[in-house]
N, C-alpha and C positions, 0 to 999 in steps of 0.2 A: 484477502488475496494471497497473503502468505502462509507456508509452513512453517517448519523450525527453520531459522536462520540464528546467522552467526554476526558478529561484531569483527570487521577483522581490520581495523582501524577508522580515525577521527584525524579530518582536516577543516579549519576554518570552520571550529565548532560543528561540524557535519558529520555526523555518524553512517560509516561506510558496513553494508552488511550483505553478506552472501546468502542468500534464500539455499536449502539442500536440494532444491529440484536442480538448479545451476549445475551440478556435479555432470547433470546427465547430458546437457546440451555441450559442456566445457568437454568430454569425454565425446558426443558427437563431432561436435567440430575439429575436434584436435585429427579424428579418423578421417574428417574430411579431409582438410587439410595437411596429413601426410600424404594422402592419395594425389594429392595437387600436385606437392613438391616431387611426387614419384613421376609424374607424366612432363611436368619443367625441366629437371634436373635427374636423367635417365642415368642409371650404372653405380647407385651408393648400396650404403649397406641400411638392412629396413630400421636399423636403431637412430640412425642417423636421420632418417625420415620420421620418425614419429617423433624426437625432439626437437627437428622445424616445424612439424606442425602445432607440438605444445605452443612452442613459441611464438606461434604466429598467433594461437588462438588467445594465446593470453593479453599478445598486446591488441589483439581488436576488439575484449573486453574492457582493456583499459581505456581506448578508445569511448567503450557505450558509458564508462563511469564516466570518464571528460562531459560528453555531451549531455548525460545529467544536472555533471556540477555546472553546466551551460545555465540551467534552468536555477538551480538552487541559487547561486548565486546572484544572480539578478533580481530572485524573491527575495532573498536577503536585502538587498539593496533598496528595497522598497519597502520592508519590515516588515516580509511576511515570514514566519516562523517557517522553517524546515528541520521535519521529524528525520529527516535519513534520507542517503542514496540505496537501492537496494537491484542486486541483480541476481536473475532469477531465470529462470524458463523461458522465457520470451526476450528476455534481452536487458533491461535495467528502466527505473522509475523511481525517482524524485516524490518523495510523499512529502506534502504543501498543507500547512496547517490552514485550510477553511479555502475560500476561493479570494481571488483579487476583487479590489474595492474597485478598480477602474477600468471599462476599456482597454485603455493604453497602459495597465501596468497587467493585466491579459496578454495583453500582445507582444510585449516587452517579454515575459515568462516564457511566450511560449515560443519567440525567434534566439531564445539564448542559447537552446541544444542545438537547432539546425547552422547556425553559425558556427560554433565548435565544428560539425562536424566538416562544413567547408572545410575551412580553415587546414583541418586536418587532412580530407583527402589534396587540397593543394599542398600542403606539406610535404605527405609519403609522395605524392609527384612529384615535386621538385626532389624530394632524397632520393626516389629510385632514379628518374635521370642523371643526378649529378653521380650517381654511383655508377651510372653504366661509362661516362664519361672517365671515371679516376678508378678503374676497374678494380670498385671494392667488389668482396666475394658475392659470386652467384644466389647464394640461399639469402644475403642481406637486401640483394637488389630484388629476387622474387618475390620476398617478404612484401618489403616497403608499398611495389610493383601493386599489388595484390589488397593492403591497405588500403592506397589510393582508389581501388576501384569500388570497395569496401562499404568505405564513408562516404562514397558516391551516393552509392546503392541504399548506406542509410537512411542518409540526406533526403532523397528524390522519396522515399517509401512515407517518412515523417511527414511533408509536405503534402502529402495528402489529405485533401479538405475534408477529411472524418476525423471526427470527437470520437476517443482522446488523442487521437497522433494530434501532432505540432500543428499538423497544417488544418484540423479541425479546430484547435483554439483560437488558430490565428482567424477561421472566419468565424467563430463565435465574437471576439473581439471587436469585429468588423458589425455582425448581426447587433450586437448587445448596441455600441455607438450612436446605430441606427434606429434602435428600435426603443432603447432607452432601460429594457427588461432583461433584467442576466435570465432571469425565466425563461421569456420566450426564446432568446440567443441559443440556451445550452440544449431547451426543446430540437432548434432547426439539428441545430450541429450534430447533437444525440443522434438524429434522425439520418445524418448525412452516414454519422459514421456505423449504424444499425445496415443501413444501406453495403456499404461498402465491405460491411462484415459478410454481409451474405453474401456480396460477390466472389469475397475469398472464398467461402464454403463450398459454394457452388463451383468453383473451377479448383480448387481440390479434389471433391468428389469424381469430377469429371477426369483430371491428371491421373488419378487412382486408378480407376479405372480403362486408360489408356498404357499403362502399365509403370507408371513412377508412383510406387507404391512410397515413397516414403517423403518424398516430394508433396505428394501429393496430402497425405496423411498429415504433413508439419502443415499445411498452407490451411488446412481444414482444421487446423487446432488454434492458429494463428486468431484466422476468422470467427470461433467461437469464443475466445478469449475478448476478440476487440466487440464483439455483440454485447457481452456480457457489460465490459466495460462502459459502456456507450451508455446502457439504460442504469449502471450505479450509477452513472454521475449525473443523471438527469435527477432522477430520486434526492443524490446527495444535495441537489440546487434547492430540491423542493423542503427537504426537511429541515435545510439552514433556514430557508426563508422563513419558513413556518415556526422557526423555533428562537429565532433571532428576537433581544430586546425583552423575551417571555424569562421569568426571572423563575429560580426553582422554587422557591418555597410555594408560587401557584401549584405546583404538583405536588407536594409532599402531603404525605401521612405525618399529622401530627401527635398522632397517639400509634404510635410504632408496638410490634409486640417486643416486650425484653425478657432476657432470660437472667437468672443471678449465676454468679459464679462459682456459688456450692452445688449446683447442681447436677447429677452424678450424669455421665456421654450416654447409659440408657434410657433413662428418662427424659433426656433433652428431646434423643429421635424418636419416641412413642408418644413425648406429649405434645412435641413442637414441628419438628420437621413434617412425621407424615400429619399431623393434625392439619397444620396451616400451610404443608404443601410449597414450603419455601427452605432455601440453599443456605441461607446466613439471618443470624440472628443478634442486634447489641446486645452486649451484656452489663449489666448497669447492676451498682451496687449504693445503698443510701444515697440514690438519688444523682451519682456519679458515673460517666460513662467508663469503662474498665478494657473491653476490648469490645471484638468483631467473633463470635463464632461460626464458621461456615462446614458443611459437609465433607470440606477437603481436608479437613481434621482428621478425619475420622480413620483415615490412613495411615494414620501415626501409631494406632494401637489397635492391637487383634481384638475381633470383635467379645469374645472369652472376655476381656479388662473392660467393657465398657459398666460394666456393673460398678467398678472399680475406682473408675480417673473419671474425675470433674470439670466441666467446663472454663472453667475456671486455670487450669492447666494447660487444655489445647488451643484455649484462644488468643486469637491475633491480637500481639498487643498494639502496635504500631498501625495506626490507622488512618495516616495521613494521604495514602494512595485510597482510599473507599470516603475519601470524605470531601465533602463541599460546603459552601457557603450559603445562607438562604436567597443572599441577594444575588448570586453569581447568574449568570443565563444557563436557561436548561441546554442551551446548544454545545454551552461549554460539560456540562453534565453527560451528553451524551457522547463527547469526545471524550472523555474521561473514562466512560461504562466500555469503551472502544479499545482504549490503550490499556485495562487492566484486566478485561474480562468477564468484568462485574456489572450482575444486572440489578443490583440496587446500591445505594450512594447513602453513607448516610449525612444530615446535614446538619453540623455543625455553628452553630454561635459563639465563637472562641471555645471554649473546652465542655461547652454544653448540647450535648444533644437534644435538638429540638425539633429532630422529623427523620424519613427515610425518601427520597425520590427512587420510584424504581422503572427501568427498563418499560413495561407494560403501562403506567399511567402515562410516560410519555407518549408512544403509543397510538395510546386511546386519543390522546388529544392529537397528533398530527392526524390520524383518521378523521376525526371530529371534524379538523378543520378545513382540511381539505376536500372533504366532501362539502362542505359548504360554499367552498369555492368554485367550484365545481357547478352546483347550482345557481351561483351568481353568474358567471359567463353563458 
């Protein structure tokens, strides 16, 4: 979902990080939003106006982080892992390690941001009132003013019964209760919110072409982003299911190819990489695992030296992020191949290598299976 992103602080163990697409929506809306305060507050000077609308725009991102931390928090609260808040191009998202075990802890996650964001637009409304009342300055009151109608607009957009907005978990939560299947649940919802995508699509292209070109263009970007959305996380329900309780060592290679660590960076890639056509390879010495050599090594020295420097030299020695356990679930395996990049893992018995799980066997097997499933229904 994301590109480069940044870190740009930690609360309540929550890692807070800015996506670099953000720059461009942060830089749209700030233009928006001087042009606002220009038409409110007639006769300043335009400096003056682009620094209410920095500021407007910043606090109504802080705003979309709160209504985040709405959600994370109350995953917390129910011990479900939360990898980060991130905001991005489309606004900010909560990434939630796996799905909820319950119904009600479904629904609980997913009324925690639309709450925040009440709360908030009744806030900035009682501040912009009490400020037109004790006449604090104009740009604080059209701020606040402006806020309020903000998180309104949040609120009521989230609430919409498409997967993944709020209001689509909430009636998966409802579907799942009833139906008893987070399967068929995230199917309907998936389906609600695939729906709902193509209706933004379609009345963007339409607005574009009425002549709000840019209106029109975000509302048509919006709706391919939430299509998109809608069928990952259907998939993501299907491959947890499929992979849940299936332990790794079912998938591993227990006779892994290895390389030794004398062996010089050209003969690795002539005998090993284009032969067997793979990125990374253990390197094991009398019988001992040593490191990880991968292709992204190879970066380190102009191609002239590879005659030269040994395996042995470029490889990773630290190999605790590429490694797993035999007994661990492949589910967790494939969240692992997720967070570090890596399409194979290798699997560890305390300091002994005793196999590689990769990317493609896994794979093969949710293919496997769910074609079978398939067939049964």
């Amino acid at each position: 979902m994301f590109g480069t992103r940044l870190q740009i602080f930690r609360l309540f163990g929550i890692r807070f990080y800015v996506d670099i697409s953000w720059l461009l929506i942060l830089a749209l809306f700030t233009w928006t939003m001087s042009e606002y305060f220009r038409q409110e507050l007639p006769g300043r000077e335009w400096l003056e106006y682009g620094l209410m609308g920095l500021v407007t725009a910043l606090a109504f991102f802080v705003c979309i982080l709160l209504h985040e931390m709405g959600h994370a928090v109350v995953a917390q609260s129910i011990g479900m892992p939360v990898r980060g808040i991130t905001l991005f191009m489309f606004g900010g998202v909560a990434e939630l390690e796996g799905e909820p075990q319950t119904a009600g802890h479904e629904f609980a996650v997913a009324i925690g941001g639309p709450l925040v964001s009440l709360g908030l637009a009744i806030g900035c409304w009682v501040g912009a009132t009490l400020g037109t009342q004790m006449a604090w300055g104009a740009p604080l009151i059209v701020m606040l003013g402006y806020l309020a109608s903000i998180n309104l607009v949040v609120l009521l957009f989230n609430l919409v019964p498409a997967f993944p907005l709020d209001g689509g978990r909430v009636l998966r939560s409802a579907l799942w209760g009833a139906t008893g299947s987070l399967r068929k649940a995230t199917y309907w919802a998936s389906l609600a919110g695939q729906t709902f995508a193509w209706f933004l699509i379609i009345l963007g292209v339409v607005q574009f072409f009425l002549g709000n070109f840019v209106g029109g263009m975000w509302m048509g970007l919006i709706g391919l982003f939430l299509r998109s959305a809608a069928q990952g996380s259907y998939q993501q329900v299907l491959v947890q299911e499929a992979l849940v309780g299936e332990p790794v060592y079912r998938f591993m290679n227990t006779e892994p190819i290895v390389v030794p660590p004398g062996l010089d960076v050209q003969h690795w890639v002539e005998d090993y990489v284009y032969r067997h056509h793979r990125k990374s390879f253990p390197v094991v010495a009398d019988g001992q695992l040593q490191g990880l050599m991968t292709t992204r090594a190879l970066s380190q020295v102009p191609r002239d030296e590879w005659s030269r420097r040994t395996v042995g030299e470029l490889m990773q020695r630290d190999v605790a992020a590429v490694s797993i356990a035999p007994d661990a679930e492949a589910i967790d395996a494939l969240k692992k191949m997720q967070r570090t990049g890596s399409t194979r893992l290798l699997v560890m018995q305390g300091e002994e290598l005793v196999g590689i799980v990769s990317l493609k066997d896994l794979m093969r097997f949710l293919r496997l299976k769910l074609g079978l499933e398939e067939l049964e229904e």
